[in-house]
Structure formats: structure tokens, C-alpha cells
N, C-alpha and C positions, 0 to 999 in steps of 0.2 A: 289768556288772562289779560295781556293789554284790552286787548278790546272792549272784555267786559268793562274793564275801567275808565275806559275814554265813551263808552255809551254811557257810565253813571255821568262824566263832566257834561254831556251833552245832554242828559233827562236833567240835569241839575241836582246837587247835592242838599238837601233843605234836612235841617236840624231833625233825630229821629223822636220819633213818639210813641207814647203805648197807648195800648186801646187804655179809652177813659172810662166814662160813665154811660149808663144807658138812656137813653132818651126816651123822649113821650111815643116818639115813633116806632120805637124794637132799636133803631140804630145805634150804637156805642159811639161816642165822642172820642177826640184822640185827647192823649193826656202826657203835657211836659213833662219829664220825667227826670230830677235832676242826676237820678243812678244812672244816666243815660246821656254821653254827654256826645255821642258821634252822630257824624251825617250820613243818608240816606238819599237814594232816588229808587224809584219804581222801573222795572225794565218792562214798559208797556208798549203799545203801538210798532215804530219802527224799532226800536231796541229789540224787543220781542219778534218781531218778523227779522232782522236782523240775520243771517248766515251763521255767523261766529256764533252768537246765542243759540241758533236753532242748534246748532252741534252741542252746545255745551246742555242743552235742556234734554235732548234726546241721550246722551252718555247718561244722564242721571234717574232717565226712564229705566233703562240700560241694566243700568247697576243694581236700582232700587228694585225692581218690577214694579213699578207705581208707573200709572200712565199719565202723561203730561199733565190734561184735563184735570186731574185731582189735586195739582201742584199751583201753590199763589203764583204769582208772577215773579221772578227771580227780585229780591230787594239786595242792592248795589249799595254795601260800605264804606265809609272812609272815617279811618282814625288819624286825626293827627295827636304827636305828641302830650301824654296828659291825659289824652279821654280813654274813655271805658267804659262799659256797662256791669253796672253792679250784680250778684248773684239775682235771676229769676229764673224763671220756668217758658220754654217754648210753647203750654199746653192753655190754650183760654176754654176754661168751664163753659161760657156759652154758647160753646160750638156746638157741643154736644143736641144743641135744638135744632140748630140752623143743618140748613141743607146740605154744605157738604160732610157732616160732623168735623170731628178734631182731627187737631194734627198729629198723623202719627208716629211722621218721621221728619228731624232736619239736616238738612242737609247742607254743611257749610263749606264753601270754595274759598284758600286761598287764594290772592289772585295776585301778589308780592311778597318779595323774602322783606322783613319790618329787620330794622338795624338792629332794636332791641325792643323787649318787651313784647306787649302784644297777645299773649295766649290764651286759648282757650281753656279755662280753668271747672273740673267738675271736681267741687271739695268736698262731695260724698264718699266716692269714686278714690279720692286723690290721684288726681291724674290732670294734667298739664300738657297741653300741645302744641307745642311751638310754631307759628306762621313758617310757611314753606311754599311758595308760588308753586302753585299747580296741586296740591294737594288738595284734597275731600277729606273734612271729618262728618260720620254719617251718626247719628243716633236717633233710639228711641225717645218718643213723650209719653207712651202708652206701654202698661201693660200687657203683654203676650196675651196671658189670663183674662185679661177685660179689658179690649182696643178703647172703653172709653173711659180710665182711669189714668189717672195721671203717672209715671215711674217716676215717682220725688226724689232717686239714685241721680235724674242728668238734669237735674238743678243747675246751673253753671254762670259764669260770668267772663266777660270780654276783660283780660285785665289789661292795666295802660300801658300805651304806647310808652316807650322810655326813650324814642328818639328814632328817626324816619315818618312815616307814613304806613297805616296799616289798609288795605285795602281787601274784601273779601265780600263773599253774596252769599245769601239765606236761599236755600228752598226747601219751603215747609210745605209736606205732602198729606194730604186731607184722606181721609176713610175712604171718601168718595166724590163726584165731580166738583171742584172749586168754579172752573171757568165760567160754565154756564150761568149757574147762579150769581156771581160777579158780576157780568153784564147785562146783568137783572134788574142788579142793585139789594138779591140779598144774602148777603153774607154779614 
């Protein structure tokens, strides 16, 4: 879990954003999001080759049965005090075109105990998950019944930090291969 954390301060922490708009090209623009108030880094390149990573990426093949390839690149959190992310949805509708289709599963890594605050909130569901260093919460985005519909039940939101430091990584696991298409340029 250190590790993961000390490779986001080294890829850099930069303000997170949602997919935006689409453009003339097919691509989607990123979009400030003020429900969204934490930072982010990509675990790409050396992060990604990285040892520690390579373990923590292969335990989530592991667990999931989802093979690495299908999985974004791990995205590296940090909350301080105050921020959060409002109720949305893991699931982006226009996946469903694109090559690797949607995400079917996310997969969230504590990666620190947060002083307070901090959890994982599905107010469908009601159910609340308190940060816990070393813990995985795993869910669905998709229906069992139709992998390419949404399950509007794991709705959820990141609620605020109330004091410490929240840190924790996403991996959002695709139908099918993410990577390749990636370094394509199309996803």
C-alpha cells in the first residue's frame, strides 16, 4: 500500500476529472467536475512495470478472473480533508461502442487507515465502507442479465475526508482488452 502511494507522489497528483464532451474526432474531452474535488495520478510507464504494482495488479487478476489486459491502468487517489466525490456511476454509456466495451467491475484498493471519514457510500444499497489500509471493495457496473447495462443499485459516492489523508486506487476492469486499444489511442 505505501508504495502504491509514493508511486502516485512520483506520477504526480493533478486535480481529478470526468470524461466530458465528445468531440469532432470520436474523443471525449475531460471535464472539471466540481462533485469531484480529489486528486489523481495514472500508474503508467514505470509505475506500471513497477514490482509492488506488478503484485498488486496480478492479486486483482487473481481474485477477479479478469485478465490484466482488460483492466485501465490502476488510477492513484488522494483525499485530503473536505474533498469527496459526489454520488455517480463507474459505468460510461459510450463504452459500449468502443473496443474494449464497458466496465464491468471496480475495483477499489484502500491504501491507508483515514482518521475519519472517508467512505465508500452506495445509498441504494445502504451500505457504507469504512477506509481500512489493505482492504479491496470489489463491485459490479453491469448487469449479470445484460454485461452491457448499467446496475443503477452501485450508484455510490466517495464521502469527505473529516480529518487525515484518504488515499486509495481504482481498477476498472473492461468486457474486454482495454490495453491494446489504449496505446492505439482508441478508447
Amino acid at each position: 500500500c505505501d508504495r502504491l502511494i509514493d508511486l502516485g507522489a512520483v506520477e504526480g497528483y493533478k486535480v481529478s476529472a470526468d470524461v466530458g464532451k465528445k468531440q469532432a474526432d470520436g474523443t471525449y474531452s475531460s471535464h472539471k467536475n466540481n462533485g469531484r474535488t480529489s486528486t489523481n495520478a495514472w500508474c503508467l510507464g514505470d509505475c506500471y512495470e513497477d514490482s509492488v504494482a506488478q503484485t498488486v495488479i496480478a492479486r486483482i487478476e487473481n481474485v477477479t478472473g479478469v485478465p490484466d489486459a482488460n483492466s485501465e491502468y490502476l488510477q492513484l487517489l488522494r483525499y485530503e480533508p473536505g474533498q469527496f466525490y459526489q454520488k455517480h456511476h463507474d459505468y460510461i454509456p459510450h463504452h459500449r461502442e468502443r473496443q474494449p466495451g464497458v466496465r464491468i467491475l471496480t475495483v477499489f484498493l484502500y491504501l491507508n487507515d483515514v482518521e475519519a471519514g472517508g467512505g465508500t457510500d452506495f445509498p441504494e444499497l445502504e451500505i457504507t465502507v469504512m477506509p481500512k489500509k489493505g482492504k479491496a471493495l470489489v463491485w459490479p457496473s453491469v448487469l449479470n442479465e445484460d454485461p452491457n447495462e448499467i446496475d443503477s443499485r452501485t450508484r455510490h459516492q466517495a464521502l469527505p475526508v473529516e480529518a487525515g489523508i484518504k488515499y486509495g486506487a481504482n481498477a476498472w476492469l473492461h468486457q474486454r482488452d482495454f490495453k491494446d486499444p489504449h496505446r492505439r489511442g482508441c478508447v
